[in-house]
C-alpha positions in Angstrom: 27.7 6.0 -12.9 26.1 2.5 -12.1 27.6 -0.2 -13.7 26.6 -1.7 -16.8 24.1 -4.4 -15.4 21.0 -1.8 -15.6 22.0 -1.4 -19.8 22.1 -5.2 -20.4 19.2 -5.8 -19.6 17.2 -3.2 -21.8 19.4 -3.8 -24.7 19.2 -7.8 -25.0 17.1 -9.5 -27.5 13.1 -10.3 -27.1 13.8 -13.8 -25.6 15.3 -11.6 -22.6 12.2 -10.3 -20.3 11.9 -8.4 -17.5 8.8 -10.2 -16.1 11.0 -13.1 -16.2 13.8 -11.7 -14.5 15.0 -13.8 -11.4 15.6 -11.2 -9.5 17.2 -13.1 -6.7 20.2 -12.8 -8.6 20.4 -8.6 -9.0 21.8 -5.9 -6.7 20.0 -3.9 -4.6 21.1 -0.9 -6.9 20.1 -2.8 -10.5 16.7 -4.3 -8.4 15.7 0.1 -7.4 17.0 1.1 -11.2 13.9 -1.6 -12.6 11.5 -0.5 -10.2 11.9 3.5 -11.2 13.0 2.6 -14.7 9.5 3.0 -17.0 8.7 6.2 -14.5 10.1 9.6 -14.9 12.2 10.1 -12.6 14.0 13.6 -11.2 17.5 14.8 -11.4 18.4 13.5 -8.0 18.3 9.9 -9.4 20.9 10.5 -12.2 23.9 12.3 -12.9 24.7 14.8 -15.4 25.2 12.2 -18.0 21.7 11.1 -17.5 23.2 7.9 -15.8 21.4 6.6 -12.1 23.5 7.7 -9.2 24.5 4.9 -6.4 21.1 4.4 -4.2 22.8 5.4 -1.2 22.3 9.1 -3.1 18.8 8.6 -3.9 16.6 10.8 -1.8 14.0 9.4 0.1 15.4 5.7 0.7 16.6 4.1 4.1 19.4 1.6 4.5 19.8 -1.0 7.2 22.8 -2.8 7.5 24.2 -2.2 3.6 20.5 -3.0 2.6 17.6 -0.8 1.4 14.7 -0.9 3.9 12.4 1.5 3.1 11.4 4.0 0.4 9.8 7.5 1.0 9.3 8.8 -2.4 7.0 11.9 -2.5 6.4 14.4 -5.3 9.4 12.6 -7.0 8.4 10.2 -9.4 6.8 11.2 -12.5 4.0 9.7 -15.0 5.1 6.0 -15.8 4.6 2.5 -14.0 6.6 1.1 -11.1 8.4 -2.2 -11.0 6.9 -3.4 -8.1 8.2 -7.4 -8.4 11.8 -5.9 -8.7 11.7 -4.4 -5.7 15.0 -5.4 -2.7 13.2 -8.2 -0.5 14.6 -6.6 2.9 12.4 -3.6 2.3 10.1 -3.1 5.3 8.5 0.0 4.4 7.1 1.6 0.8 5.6 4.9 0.9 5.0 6.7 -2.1 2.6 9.6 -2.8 1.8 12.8 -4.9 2.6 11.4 -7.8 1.1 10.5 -11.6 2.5 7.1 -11.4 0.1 4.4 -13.1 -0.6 0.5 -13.1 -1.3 -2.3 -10.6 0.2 -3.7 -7.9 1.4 -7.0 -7.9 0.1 -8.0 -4.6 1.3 -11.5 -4.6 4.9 -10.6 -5.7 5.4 -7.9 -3.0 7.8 -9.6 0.1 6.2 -10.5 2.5 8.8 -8.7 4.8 7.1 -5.2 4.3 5.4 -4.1 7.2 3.9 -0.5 5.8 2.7 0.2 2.5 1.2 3.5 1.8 0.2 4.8 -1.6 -1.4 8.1 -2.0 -2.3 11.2 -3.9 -1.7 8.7 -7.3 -3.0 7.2 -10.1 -2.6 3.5 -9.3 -5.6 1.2 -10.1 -7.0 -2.1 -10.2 -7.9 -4.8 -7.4 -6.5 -5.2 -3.9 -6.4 -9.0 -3.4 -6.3 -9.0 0.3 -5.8 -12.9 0.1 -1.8 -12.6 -1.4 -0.7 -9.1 0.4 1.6 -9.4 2.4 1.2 -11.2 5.6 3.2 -9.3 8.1 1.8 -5.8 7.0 0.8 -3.8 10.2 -0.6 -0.7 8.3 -2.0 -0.6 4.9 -3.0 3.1 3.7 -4.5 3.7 0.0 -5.7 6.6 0.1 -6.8 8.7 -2.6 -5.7 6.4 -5.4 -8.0 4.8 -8.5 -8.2 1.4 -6.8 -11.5 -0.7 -7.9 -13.1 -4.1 -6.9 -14.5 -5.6 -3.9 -12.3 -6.1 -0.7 -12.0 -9.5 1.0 -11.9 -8.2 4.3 -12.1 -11.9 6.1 -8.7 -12.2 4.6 -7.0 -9.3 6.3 -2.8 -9.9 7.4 -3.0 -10.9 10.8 -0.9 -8.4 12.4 -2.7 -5.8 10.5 -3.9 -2.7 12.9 -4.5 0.0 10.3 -6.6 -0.2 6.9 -6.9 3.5 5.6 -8.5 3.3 2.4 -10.1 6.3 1.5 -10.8 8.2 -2.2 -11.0 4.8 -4.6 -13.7 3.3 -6.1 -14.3 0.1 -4.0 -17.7 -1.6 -4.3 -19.6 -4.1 -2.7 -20.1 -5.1 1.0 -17.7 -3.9 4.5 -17.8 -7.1 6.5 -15.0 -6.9 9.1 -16.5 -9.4 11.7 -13.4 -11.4 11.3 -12.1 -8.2 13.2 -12.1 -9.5 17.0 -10.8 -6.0 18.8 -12.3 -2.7 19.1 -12.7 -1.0 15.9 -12.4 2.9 15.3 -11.6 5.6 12.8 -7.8 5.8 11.9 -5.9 7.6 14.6 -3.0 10.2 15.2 -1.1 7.1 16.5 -2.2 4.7 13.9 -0.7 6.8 11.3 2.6 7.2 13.8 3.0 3.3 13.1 2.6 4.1 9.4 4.9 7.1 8.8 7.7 5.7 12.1 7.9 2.3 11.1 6.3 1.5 14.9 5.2 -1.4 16.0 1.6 -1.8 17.4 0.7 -2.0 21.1 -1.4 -5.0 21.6 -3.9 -3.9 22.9 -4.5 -1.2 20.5 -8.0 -0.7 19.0 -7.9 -1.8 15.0 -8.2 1.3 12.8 -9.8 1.7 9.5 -11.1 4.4 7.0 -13.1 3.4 4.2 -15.0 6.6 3.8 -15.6 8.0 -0.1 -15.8 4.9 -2.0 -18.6 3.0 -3.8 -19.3 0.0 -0.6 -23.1 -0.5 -0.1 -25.2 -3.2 2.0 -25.1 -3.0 5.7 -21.5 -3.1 7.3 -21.1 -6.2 9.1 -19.3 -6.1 12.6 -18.9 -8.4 15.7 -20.4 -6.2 17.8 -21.6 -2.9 17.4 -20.9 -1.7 20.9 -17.4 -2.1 20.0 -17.2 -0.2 17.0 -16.6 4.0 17.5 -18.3 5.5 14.6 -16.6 8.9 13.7 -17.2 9.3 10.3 -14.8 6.8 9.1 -17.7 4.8 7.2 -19.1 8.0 5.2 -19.6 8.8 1.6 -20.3 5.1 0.8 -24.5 3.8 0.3 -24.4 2.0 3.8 -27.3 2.9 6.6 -26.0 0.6 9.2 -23.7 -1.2 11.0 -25.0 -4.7 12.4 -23.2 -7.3 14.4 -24.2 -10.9 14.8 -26.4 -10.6 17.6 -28.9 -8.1 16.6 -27.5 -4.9 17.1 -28.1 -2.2 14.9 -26.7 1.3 14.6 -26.8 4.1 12.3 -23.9 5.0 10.1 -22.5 8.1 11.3 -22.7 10.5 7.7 -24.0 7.9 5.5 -24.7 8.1 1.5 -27.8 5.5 1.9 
């Protein structure tokens, strides 16, 4: 059984709320008890008593040095929203899929030390302000979710080398001119650097998917003869991708 921090602070009065916790000042095990806490969560959490187990039992999360730095949580959580602001600020990676968790993310209160954030198969909506994410992410992957909105893509991280965001409801334009590599669809070892916690080669091609959303208008690019077109800009009202200089090229399984 955890100890008794986790109970305090559901059982103090009004003046007492958890959005404004200073979280600086919990454990790594209270700080993983918030985040899960409004979600249903399975019997590997908790003991028989109904009471949360030490993380180190938790299935699914990775430790580095005494410190949770990752979180793998697939078919696990139930329906309920995720504390996202209380999560440990060493975590690198978040991963969390096939699930009926709900609600936003707090983009400008994740840590700016995750590196891979994946969300998938899930019912998380709302915008994805690009301009607060966080800044060291290599590989962002929302795939399948009920995200909504436009997408400042001139704001993208700047280590950033795989955007997967497939199955939303994202609107307006695709400009990634601010992209300066060569662009392609997302790759066998893109993903690797997602799922392994890899980082990129440098002279890896950017890779994106933005393919069954709601984005119309032209997509902008740099330079079309850098861009390999395999699908990844389909099931969206674009005809065309066109770069700076005049070039033009058909959208490989376009909606427009």
């Amino acid at each position: 059984m955890t100890s008794s921090t986790f109970s305090f602070l559901y059982t103090t009065s009004d003046n007492y709320s958890i959005g404004r916790l200073d979280y600086g000042h919990l454990s790594d095990q209270t700080r993983m008890e918030l985040f899960v806490a409004d979600a249903a969560t399975p019997n590997e959490f908790r003991d028989p008593d109904g009471f949360f187990l030490e993380i180190d039992r938790w299935p699914g999360l990775g430790f580095n040095s005494g410190a949770v730095s990752s979180i793998g949580f697939y078919e696990q959580l139930g329906n309920g929203r995720l504390q996202f602001e209380a999560l440990p600020p060493t975590i690198r990676k978040i991963s969390i899929g096939i699930t009926e968790c709900t609600g936003e993310v707090p983009w400008g209160k994740l840590s700016n030390a995750i590196r891979y954030l994946t969300l998938f198969e899930a019912n998380f909506h709302g915008s994805v302000d690009l301009t607060v994410a966080p800044r060291e992410l290599y590989s962002l992957i929302l795939e399948n979710t009920r995200f909504s909105g436009t997408l400042d893509f001139g704001c993208l991280p700047d280590n950033l080398i795989v955007l997967l965001v497939t199955g939303n409801a994202f609107t307006g334009r695709v400009d990634i001119q601010p992209i300066e590599t060569d662009i392609c669809e997302v790759t066998y070892e893109h993903l690797e650097i997602a799922w392994g916690m890899l980082v990129p080669n440098l002279h890896m091609p950017f890779g994106i998917d933005v393919r069954n959303n709601q984005f119309s208008g032209d997509i902008l690019v740099r330079n079309v003869e850098v861009v390999t077109d395999e699908g990844q800009f389909s099931g969206n009202a674009c005809g065309f991708l066109v770069d700076t200089k005049g070039g033009r090229k058909a959208i490989n399984g376009s909606l427009g």
